[in-house]
N, C-alpha and C positions, 0 to 999 in steps of 0.2 A: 680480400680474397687471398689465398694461401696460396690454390693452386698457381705456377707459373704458367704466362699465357703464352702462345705462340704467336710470334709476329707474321704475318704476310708477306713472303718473300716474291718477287717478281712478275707483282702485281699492281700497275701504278696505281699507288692508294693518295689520297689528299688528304689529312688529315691536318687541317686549317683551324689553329688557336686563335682568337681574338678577346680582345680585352679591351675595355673603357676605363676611364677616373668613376669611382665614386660621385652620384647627382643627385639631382633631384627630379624628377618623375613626377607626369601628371595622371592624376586618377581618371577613368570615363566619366564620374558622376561628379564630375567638379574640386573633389579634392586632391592635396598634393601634399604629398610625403618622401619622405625618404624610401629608397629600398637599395639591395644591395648588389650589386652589378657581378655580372655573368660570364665567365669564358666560356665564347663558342667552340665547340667541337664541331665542326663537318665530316661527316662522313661516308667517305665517300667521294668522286666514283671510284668504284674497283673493277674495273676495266671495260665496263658500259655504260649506256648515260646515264642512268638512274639509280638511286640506291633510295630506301625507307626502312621505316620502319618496323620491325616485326610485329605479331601479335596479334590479336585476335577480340573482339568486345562485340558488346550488344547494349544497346539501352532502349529502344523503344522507338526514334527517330525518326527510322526508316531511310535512314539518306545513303544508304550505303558505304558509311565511313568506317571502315577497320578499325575498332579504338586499339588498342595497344595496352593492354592490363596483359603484367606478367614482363612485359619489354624490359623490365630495367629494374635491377635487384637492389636493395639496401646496401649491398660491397659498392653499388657501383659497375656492375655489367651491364652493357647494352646492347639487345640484338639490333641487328641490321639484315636486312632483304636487298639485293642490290642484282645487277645486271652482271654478267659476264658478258666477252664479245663475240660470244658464240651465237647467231643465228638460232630462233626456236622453231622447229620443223611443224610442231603443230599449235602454232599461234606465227602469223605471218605478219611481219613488221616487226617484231618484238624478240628478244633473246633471251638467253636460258639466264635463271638466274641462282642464286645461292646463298645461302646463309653462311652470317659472321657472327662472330661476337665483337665487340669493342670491350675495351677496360684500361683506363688511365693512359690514353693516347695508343694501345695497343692492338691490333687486330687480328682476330684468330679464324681460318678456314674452317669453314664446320662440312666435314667430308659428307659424301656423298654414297648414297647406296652405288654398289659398286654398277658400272656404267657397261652397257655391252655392246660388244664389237659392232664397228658401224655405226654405232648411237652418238647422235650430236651432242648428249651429253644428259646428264638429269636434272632438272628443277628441285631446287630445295627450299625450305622456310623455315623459320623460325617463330617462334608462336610465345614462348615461356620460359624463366629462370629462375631456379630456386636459389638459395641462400651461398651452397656448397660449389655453385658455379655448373650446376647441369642442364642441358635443355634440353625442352620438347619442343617436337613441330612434327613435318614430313619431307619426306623425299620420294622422287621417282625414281621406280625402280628400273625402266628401259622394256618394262613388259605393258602393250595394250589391252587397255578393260575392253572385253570382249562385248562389254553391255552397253556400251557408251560408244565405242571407238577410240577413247583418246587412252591419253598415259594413267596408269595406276599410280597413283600415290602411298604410299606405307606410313605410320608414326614409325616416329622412331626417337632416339635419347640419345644426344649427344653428351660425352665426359668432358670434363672440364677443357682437357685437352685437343677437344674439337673430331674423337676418333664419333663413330657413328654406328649404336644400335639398331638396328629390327627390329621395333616390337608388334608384329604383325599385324594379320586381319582377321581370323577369327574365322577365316574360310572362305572370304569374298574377295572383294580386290580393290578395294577403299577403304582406308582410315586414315585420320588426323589426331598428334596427339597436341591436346589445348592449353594444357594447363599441369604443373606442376609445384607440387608444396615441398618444406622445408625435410618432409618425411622420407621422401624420393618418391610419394606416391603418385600417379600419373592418370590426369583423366582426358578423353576422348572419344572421334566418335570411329565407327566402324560401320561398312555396310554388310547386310547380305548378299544372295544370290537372287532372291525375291522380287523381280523386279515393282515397283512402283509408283503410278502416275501423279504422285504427290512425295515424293521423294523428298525428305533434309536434304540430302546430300547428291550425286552424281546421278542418279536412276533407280537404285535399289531401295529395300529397305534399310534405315539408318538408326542404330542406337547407339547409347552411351557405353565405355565403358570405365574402369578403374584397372589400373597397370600397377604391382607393386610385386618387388623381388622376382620377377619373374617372368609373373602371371597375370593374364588377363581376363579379367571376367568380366561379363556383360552385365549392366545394369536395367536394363529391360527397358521398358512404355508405363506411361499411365494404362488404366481400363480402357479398354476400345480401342487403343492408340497402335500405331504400328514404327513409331518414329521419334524420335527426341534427339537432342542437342545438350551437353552440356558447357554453361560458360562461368564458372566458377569454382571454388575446389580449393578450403579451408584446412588451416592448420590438423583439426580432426576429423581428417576425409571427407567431411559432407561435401556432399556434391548437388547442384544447383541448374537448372537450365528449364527446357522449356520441350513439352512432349506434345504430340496428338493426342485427339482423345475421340478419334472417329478415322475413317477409312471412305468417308464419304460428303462430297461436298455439303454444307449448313444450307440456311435461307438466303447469308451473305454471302453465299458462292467462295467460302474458303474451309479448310478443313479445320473444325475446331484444335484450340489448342492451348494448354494449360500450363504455369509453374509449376515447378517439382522442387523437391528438394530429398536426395538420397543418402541414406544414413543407416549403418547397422543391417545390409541389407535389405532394405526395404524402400521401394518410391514410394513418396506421399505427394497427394496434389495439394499443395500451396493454397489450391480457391482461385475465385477472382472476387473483380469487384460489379459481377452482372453481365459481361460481356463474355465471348467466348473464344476470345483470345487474348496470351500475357504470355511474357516470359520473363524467368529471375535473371537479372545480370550480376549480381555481388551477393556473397555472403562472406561477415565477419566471424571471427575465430568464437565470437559469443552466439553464434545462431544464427543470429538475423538475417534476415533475407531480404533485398528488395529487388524492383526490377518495375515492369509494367502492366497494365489491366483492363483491356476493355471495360468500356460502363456497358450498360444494357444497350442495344443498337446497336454496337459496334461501328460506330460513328467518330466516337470520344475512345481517348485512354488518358486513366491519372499511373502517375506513380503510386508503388505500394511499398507496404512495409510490411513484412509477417514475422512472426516472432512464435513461440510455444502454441501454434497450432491456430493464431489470429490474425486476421489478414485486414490494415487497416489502411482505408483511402488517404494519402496526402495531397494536402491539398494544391492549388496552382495558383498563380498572380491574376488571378480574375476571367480567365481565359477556359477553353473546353478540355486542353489536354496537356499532358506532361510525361514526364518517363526520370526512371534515376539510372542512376548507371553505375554508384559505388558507394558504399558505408567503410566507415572505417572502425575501428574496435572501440571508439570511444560513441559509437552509435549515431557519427555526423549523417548527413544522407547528402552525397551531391549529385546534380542531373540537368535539367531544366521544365520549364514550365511556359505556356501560352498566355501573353496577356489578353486584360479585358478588347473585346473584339477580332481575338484569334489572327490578325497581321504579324503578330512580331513574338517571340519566343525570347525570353534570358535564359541563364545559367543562375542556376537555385542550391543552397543546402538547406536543410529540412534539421535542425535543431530540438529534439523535445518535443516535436509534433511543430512546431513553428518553425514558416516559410520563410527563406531572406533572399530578397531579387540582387542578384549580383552584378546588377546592371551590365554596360558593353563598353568595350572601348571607341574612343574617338567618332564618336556618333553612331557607332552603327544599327542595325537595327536588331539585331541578333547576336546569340550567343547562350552555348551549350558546354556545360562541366563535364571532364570526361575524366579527371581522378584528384583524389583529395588522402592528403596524408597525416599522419597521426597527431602532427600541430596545424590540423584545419589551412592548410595552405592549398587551394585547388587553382586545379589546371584545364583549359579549354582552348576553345577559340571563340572569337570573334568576330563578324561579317555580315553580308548579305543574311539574308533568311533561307539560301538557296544551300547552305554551306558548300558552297562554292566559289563565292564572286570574292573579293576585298578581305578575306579571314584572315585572321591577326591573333596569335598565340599570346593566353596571356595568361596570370598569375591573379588569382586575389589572394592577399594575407592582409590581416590588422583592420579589415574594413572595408577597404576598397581595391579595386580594381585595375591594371594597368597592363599598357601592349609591351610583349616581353623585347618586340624589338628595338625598345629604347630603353632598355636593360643590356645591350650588345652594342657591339661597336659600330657604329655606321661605318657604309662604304664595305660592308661582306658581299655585298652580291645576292645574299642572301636574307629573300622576305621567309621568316617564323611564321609560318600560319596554321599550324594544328600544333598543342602541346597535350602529350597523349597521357604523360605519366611521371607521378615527382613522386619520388620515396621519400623516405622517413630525415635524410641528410639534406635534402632541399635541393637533391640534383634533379634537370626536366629532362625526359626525352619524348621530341616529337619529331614533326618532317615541316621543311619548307621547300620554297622553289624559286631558280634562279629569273633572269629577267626575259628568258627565254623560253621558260616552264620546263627544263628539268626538275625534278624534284630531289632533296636531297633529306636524308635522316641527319638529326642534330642530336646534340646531349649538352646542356646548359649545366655549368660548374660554380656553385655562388664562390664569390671572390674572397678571400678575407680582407677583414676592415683597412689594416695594413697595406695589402697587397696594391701598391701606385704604378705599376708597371705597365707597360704600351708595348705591344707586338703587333708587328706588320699583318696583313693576312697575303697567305701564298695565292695569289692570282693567275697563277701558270696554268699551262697546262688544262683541261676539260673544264676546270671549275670557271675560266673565265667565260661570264655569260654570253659573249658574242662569239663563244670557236667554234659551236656546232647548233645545227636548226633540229627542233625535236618534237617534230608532227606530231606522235603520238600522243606527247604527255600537253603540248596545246588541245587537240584538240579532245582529251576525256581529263581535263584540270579534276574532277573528281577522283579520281582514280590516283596520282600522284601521291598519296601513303606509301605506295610499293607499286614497284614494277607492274603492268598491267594486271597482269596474267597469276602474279602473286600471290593475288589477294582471292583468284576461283576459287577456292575450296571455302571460303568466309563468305563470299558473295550468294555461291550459290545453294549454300545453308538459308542464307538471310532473306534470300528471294523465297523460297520454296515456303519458306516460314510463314512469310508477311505474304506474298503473291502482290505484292506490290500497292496493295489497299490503302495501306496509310505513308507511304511515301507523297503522298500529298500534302500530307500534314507540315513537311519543311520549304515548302512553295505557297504556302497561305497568303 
């Protein structure tokens, strides 16, 4: 990255280097190879307990895990969501919190819509980063949605230099922006004035839009639909998510709802595979689409793949259902799958139409891909089936599998347990949690071969796990991606989506 970043001036920041010798690594599935060791980056706190992750995903799940596509650019930029120590007036227990970037041990304030008198201050996020060092997410702007009662949120586009665009709402007083590409073009969602009892987003009606030079134009609904979501948003603007396609609850008591994919002005529905609910999470700069698909009954969901207008089932490891969560341009599919008698779930990529079980680390019983990069190196966790309990950040490359926290130096304090996102240079960024359940966002730096070096880790100061007790993030360990509160505008997309139905599907 070119642009110069701005460092954080007096704001106790931790930013904790760790290093191990070059080793050897056991695989989950019995074997054992070489790989190559990690400088941990911590980051974070910046002046509250918690810091994660930015970002935003969907695969099909239902567990309510934020994935993070878009978090962490090929330069090497990572956002971060973290707490400041400012009490949050309307979320009680929890503080306001704000978006950073990180870049080569650096961290940059990413400003705030401006904050008004009286006001405890505005929540902000980070969502997306493109190439050139820009981002998207929202901020509050210090005015109450009159339809909701709580704070309004704004998109907006941060410059490299962390100053802070408006890119508004389109005449309501909701919008997130999600995702942006190398173009500077920008997609998100936005609501009406409309109120509506099946809401995407905060109460209204909710669509998609596209942001570029300027301008913001709405990408509308499927037929029928009054609401869509976009989570994807390709080098040639297509744009990818997931819409209604009714205004009234089905036989299943949720409102149907359909993949899209938007292009050249125009939504097209995607299909399914029988069932009457899916949504796309990825699409590659070549087309491709995939994401998830009710079967008929809406009982089951497999992962898909659509391509020029074809929407084709892939398959699962013997089990009822699966979901993908990312393609990359050489057409890999990573996500997971359900095995024979639906207990236990791996992490899968989808090769050529052929499935490969990526098995778990250190026995567990589970385990879910949440992004994979152009040399097939994916990233996930590992744990319980609850993805909650025991998850363990890991890596597959060359075949097999391993926990990335025996890639780090023991003795950080800090357990890896979600890896959200590795680019193209093989850097990860995901969140872990201290021994106390603070949560904290990391970024994983591979070592050179060379490089024999040992640094201490700073144990001062908040990062040491025994200086403060943190009720909150004990007792919603789910939620530890980001700040509780962070992650509302993702959650309550996700809920309104699914209505909670196949959230079961990660407790089998």
């Amino acid at each position: 990255m070119k642009s110069k970043m701005m460092v954080l001036i007096g704001v106790p920041v931790l930013m904790a280097v760790l290093t191990i010798q070059l080793g050897v690594s056991a695989y989950g599935n019995g074997q054992v190879a070489h790989h190559r060791q990690y400088k941990l980056f911590v980051l974070g706190p910046l002046g509250g307990p918690t810091s994660g992750s930015g970002g935003i995903g969907d695969g099909g799940l239902g567990s309510g895990i934020p994935g993070a596509m878009g978090s962490l650019s090929d330069q090497g930029v990572a956002l971060v969501a973290a707490d400041t120590a400012a009490p949050d007036p309307f979320n009680p227990g929890f503080n306001i919190f704000h978006a950073y970037k990180w870049y080569s041990g650096d961290v940059t304030h990413l400003d705030t819509l401006p904050v008004l008198l009286g006001s405890a201050g505005n929540n902000s996020y980070p969502n997306a980063v493109n190439e050139w060092g820009f981002i998207v997410g929202w901020s509050a702007n210090g005015v109450i949605d009159p339809l909701v009662g709580g704070p309004e949120i704004n998109a907006v586009l941060w410059t490299p230099a962390g100053r802070v665009i408006n890119l508004g709402t389109m005449g309501g007083f909701q919008s997130e922006a999600m995702l942006i590409n190398d173009a500077g073009q920008v997609a998100g969602w936005f609501e009406n004035t409309t109120p509506d009892p099946f809401s995407f987003g905060a109460g209204a009606e909710t669509q998609p839009f596209l942001w570029q030079d300027g301008v913001m134009r709405p990408l509308g609904t499927l037929t029928g639909g009054t609401d869509a979501l976009p989570f994807a948003l390709n080098e040639r603007g297509q744009v990818v998510g997931c819409s209604s396609t009714s205004t009234t609850l089905n036989i299943h008591g949720f409102v149907s709802f359909d993949p899209f994919i938007w292009e050249k002005g125009k939504m097209t529905d995607v299909g399914s595979l029988g069932g009457l609910g899916g949504c796309a999470a990825s699409i590659n700069n070549r087309g491709q689409v995939v994401g998830y698909s009710d079967l008929e009954g809406d009982t089951q969901q497999h992962a898909f793949l659509w391509e020029k207008g074809t929407i084709t089932d892939l398959s699962t490891l013997g089990g009822s259902s699966g979901g993908a969560n990312v393609i990359n341009d050489g057409g890999e599919i990573a996500g997971f799958a359900f095995l024979t008698g639906d207990q236990a779930f791996h992490a899968t990529i989808w090769t050529n139409g052929v499935i490969t079980d990526l098995q778990t680390v250190d026995g567990n019983p589970c385990s879910v891909a949440l992004d994979m990069n152009s040399q097939e190196q994916v990233v996930g966790s590992s744990g319980d089936c609850d993805l909650v309990s025991n998850q363990h950040a890991f890596l597959w490359e060359n075949g097999g599998i391993v926990d990335l926290n025996t890639l780090v130096p023991a003795g950080s304090g800090l357990q890896l347990q979600f890896a959200f996102q590795i680019n193209k240079r093989g850097e990860i960024a995901g969140f872990g949690a201290l021994a106390n359940g603070d949560p904290r966002a990391f970024v994983l730096i591979p070592r050179d071969a060379d490089d024999d070096s040992e640094e201490t880790i700073n144990a001062g100061g908040s990062n040491n796990p025994g200086a403060r007790a943190a009720p909150q993030a004990a007792a919603r360990p789910s939620e530890a991606a980001a700040p509780t509160n962070a992650a509302a505008a993702w959650r309550r997309a996700r809920m309104a989506l699914r209505f909670g139905r196949l959230g079961s599907l990660a407790s089998r």
